[in-house]
N, C-alpha and C positions, 0 to 999 in steps of 0.2 A: 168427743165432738157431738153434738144434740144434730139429733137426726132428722129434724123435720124439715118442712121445704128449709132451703138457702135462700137467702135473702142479700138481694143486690142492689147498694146502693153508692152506687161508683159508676154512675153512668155520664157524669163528664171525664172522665175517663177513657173510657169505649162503650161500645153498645154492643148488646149481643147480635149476632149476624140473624136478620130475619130471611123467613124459610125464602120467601117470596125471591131475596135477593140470592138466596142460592143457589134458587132453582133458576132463574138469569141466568147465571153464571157456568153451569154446569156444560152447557152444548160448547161453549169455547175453549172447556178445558177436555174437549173429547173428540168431538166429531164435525166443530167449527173452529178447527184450529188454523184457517189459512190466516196469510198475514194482510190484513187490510190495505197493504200499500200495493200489493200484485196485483194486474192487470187480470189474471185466471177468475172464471166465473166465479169459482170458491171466496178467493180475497175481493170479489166486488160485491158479493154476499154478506160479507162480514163485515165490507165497507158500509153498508147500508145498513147494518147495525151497530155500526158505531156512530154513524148518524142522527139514528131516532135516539139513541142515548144521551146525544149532544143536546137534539132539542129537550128531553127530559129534565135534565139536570137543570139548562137553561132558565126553564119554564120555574121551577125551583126559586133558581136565584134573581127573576126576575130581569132577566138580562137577557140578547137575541142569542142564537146559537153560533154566528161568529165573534161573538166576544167573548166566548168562552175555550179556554187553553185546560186539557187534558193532563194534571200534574203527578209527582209520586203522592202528594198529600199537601196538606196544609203550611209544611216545613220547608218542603220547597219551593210553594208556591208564595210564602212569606220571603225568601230570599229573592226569587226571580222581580220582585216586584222594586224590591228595596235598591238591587243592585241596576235593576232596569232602570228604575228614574235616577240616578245617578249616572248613567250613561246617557241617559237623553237631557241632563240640563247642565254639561259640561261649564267647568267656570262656576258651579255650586259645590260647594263642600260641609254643607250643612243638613245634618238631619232632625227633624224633632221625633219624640217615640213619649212613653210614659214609663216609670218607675216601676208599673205593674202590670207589661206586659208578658205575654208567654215566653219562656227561653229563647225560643227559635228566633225571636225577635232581637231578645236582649243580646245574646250573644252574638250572632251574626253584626249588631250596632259595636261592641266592645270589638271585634275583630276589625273593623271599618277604622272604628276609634286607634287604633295602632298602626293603621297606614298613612292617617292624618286626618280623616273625615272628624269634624265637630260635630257633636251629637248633645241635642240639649234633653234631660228626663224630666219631665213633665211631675211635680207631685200629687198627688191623693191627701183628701182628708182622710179622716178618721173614719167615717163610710165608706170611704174607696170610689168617691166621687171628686172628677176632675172639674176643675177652674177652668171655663172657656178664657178667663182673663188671664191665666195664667199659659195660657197658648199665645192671644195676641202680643203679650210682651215676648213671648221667645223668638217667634216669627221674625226672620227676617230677608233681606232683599237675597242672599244665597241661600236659602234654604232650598234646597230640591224635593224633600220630601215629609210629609207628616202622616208618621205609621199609627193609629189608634186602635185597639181590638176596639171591639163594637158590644163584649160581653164577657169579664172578666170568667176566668175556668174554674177558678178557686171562689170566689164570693157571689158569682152571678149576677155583679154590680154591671148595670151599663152606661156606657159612655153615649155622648151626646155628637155622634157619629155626623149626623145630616150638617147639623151648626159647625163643627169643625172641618166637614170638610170646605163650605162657601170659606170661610174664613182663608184656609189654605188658599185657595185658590184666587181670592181675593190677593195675598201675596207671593202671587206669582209661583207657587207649587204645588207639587201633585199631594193627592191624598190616598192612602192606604188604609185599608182596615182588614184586621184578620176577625172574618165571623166565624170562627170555627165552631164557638160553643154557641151561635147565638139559633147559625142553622137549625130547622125544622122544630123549634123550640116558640120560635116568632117570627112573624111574615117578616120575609128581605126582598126586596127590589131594588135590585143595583142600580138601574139604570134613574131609576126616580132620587135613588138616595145622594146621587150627587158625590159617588167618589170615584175615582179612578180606577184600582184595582181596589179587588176583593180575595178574600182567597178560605179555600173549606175543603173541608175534609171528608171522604164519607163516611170513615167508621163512626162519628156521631152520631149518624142518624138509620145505624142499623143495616150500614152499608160492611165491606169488607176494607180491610184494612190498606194499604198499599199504594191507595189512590186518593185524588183532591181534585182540585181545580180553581183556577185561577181567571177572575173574569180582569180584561181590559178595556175599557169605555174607547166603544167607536174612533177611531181616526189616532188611537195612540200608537206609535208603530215599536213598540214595546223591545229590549234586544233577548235575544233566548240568552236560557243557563246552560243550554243547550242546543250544541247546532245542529241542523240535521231539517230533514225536507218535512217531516211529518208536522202534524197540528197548524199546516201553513206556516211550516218556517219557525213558529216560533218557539215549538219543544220538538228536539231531536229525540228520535228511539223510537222504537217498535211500539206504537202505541196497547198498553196493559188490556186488550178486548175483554177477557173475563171479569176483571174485578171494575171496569167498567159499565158494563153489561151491568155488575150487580150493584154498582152506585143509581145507576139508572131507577131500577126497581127499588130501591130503597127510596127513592125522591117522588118516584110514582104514590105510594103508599101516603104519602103524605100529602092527602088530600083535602083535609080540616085543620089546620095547622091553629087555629083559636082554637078549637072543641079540645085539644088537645093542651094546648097550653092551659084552658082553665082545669083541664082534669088533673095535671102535675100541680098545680098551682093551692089546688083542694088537699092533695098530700101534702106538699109540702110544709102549706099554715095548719094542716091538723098535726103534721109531727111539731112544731116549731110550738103551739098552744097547749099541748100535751108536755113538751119538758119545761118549757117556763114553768107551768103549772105544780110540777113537783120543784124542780130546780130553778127557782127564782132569779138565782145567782149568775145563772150561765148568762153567756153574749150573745146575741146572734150577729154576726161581722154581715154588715151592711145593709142593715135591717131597714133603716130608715131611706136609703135608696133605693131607687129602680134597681130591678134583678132580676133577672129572668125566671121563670115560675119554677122551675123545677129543683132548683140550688140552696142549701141553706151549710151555711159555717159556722157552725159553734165552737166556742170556748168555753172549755170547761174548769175554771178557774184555774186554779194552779194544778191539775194534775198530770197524768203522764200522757199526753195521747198515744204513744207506743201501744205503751200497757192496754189499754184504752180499746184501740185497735186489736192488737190480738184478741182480751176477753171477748169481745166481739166476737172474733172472729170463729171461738169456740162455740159461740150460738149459733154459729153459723152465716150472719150476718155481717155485711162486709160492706165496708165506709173506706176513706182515705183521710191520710193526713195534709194531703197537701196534693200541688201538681204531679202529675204519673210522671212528665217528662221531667220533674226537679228532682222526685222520690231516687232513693235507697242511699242518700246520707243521710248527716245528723242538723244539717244547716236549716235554721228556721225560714219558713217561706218567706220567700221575697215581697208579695204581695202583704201581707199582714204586719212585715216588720214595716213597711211604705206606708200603713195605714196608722203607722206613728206604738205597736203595740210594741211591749217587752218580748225578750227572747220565752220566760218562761212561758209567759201568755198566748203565746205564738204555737211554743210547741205542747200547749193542753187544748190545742186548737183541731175540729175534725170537719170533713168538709161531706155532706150526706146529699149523694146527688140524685133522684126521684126519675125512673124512667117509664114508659107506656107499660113494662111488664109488672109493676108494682100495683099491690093494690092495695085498700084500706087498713087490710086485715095484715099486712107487712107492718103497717105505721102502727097501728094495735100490740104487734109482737114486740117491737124495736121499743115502746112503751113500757112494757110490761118487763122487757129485761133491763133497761138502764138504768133501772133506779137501784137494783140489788148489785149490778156492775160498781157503781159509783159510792153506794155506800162501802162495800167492801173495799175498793181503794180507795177511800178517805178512810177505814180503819172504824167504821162506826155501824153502833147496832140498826139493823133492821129499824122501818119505821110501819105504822099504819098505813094502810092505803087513802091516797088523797091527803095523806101529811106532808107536808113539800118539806123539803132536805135542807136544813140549815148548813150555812157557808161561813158561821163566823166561826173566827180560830177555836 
C-alpha cells in the first residue's frame, strides 16, 4: 500500500464529518441529553436548540423553519413525501419518476407498482438529460405525483427541476425532488424553486450520518411515515438532537456556496483535461450537460473498473464504481445502462467525486498514477510523458 497522504474521491458518497459539526454535537451526546419534548428546564434547553438548528438548516435550504420536518435522512424523507402525496390526492393512482433516479426512489415506486400504483419512468439521453416533452406527454389527469432528483449522484447531470415542477402543477400534481447531491454544492431555495417537497441529507454536506430532512411548502398538510406528536405531528420519535445539532453546523459552514462550487469545479475540469490529454479514448458520461461542479464519470473503454478500483485503491486513492446505495453486486448502474450504454462500457465506467478537502496537488497525483494504472491493464509498455495512450485494438 503507497503511504502517502490518501486520497478521497467518493465524496457523493459521504463526506467526511467536519470538526465544526462535531464539536455541535458532542454536549447532546453527554451533558445535554434531555429530551426536547419535556416540560424540565433541561428539555426546554435543548428545545431551544433544536430550534436554532431548524432555523439553520432552513436558511440552507431556502425554506421558512416551519416547513421544515426533521428526518432519519434522505431515504426517508423520499419515501414520506411519495407516499404522503398519494394519501393527499385519493382517486390518483399515478406516479411519474425517471429511469435514473436514486434506489430509494426506484424501489419504493417498484414496491407501489405491486399494489397497483401506475408509475411512468421518464427516459434520459445519452447525456442523462431529461426531455421536458417527454414529461408533458406522461402527465396526466391522475397523476398525484412527479418525483425528479434535481442532481444525478452518479454523473452530476442536472435536471430541469424549477420547469418540471410549473408543469406538474400545472396538471393538477404535486412535485418532488430529492436534492440530496445537489445540497451545498449549488444555491437551493425551495421556497422560490416551485416545488412541493424536497428532501437532503446531511452526511453530504460534512454533516453526520443518520439525519435529513424533509422540507413541505406552506399549507400542505403532509400525512406522517410516522405518527407521534413531535415535528408537529408530522414525524413521530424522539427527535435525533445530536446529529441534528451537527447537520446544523455543517449548513452553518456553508457560507459561500459559489466560491466553493467554482473551487470543485477547477478540480474537477483540471482532472477531466489532464486524462483526455493522455487518454483521448475515455468518455466523460454527461459532459455536455449541466452537472454539478464537483462530479465527473468516466469510462474507461472496455476495461475492468473493479480492477480499476482496487489498483487505485493500492495508491491509496479512492473513487467508486457506481451509487454506494446500488454498490457490492455485479449489476451494472442503472443510470448509465438508461444513458443508452452497453453492460461492458457501463462496468469500465468510474465515477471521481471532488470534495472541499481535495486539493490540486490530489488531481496532480491521481494524474501521475493513471496512466501506468491503465497501461498495465491493457497489457502495454510504458509510454513517454505527454504521449496519450492509444485505444485502438
Amino acid at each position: 500500500m503507497n503511504m502517502t497522504r490518501s486520497i478521497y474521491l467518493d465524496n457523493n458518497a459521504t463526506t467526511a464529518l467536519a470538526p465544526a459539526a462535531l464539536d455541535a454535537m458532542l454536549p447532546y451526546l453527554s451533558t445535554e441529553y434531555a429530551n426536547p419534548s419535556s416540560a424540565s428546564e433541561a428539555g426546554v434547553s435543548v428545545k431551544k436548540a433544536l430550534g436554532e438548528a431548524r432555523v439553520a438548516v432552513a436558511k440552507l435550504l431556502g425554506s421558512s423553519p416551519a416547513e421544515l420536518i426533521f428526518t432519519s435522512g434522505a431515504t426517508e424523507s423520499n419515501h414520506t413525501a411519495i407516499l404522503g402525496a398519494l394519501s393527499l390526492t385519493k382517486g390518483k393512482r399515478h406516479l411519474i419518476t425517471s429511469q435514473v433516479e436514486h434506489p430509494s426512489v426506484l424501489l419504493m415506486c417498484q414496491h407501489l407498482e405491486r399494489l397497483g400504483i401506475e408509475v411512468s419512468y421518464l427516459p434520459v439521453d445519452e447525456e442523462g438529460r431529461l426531455d421536458l416533452e417527454d414529461l408533458r406527454i406522461a402527465l396526466r389527469p391522475d397523476t398525484a405525483l412527479v418525483s425528479l432528483m434535481w442532481a444525478n449522484n452518479e454523473t452530476g447531470v442536472l435536471f430541469p427541476v424549477v420547469e418540471a415542477a410549473a408543469m406538474a402543477h400545472d396538471a393538477g400534481a404535486f412535485f418532488h425532488t430529492d436534492a440530496t447531491q445537489v445540497l451545498g454544492k449549488l444555491s437551493v431555495n425551495a421556497a422560490a424553486s416551485g416545488v412541493d417537497f424536497l428532501s437532503c441529507s446531511a452526511h453530504k454536506i460534512h454533516g453526520p450520518k443518520g439525519v435529513g430532512a424533509l422540507f413541505v411548502r406552506k399549507g400542505i398538510a403532509l400525512p406522517p411515515l410516522f405518527h407521534g406528536h413531535q415535528e408537529r405531528g408530522r414525524r413521530g420519535g424522539t427527535e435525533n438532537v445530536p446529529a441534528i445539532a451537527g447537520f446544523a453546523a455543517a449548513a452553518r459552514l456553508l457560507t459561500n456556496i459559489e466560491h466553493e462550487a467554482h473551487y470543485l469545479r477547477e478540480l474537477r475540469d483540471h482532472f477531466e483535461q489532464g486524462l483526455l490529454a493522455f487518454m483521448p479514448c475515455a468518455r466523460i458520461h454527461g459532459q455536455e450537460a449541466e452537472r454539478l461542479p464537483n462530479t465527473s464519470n468516466v469510462g474507461f473503454i472496455a476495461l475492468d473498473g473493479e480492477e480499476l478500483l482496487y489498483r487505485l485503491e493500492q495508491e491509496g486513492i479512492t473513487a467508486a464504481a457506481g451509487a454506494a446505495c446500488a454498490a457490492g453486486g455485479q449489476e451494472p448502474s442503472h443510470v448509465l445502462t438508461a444513458m443508452g450504454f452497453s453492460k461492458t462500457a457501463v462496468l469500465s465506467s468510474l465515477r471521481f467525486s471532488f470534495g472541499r478537502q481535495n486539493r490540486s496537488e490530489d488531481v496532480e497525483r491521481l494524474l501521475r498514477v493513471l496512466p501506468g494504472i491503465l497501461l498495465g491493464m491493457m497489457d502495454m509498455p510504458p509510454v513517454k510523458a505527454g504521449v496519450p495512450i492509444s485505444c485502438a485494438p
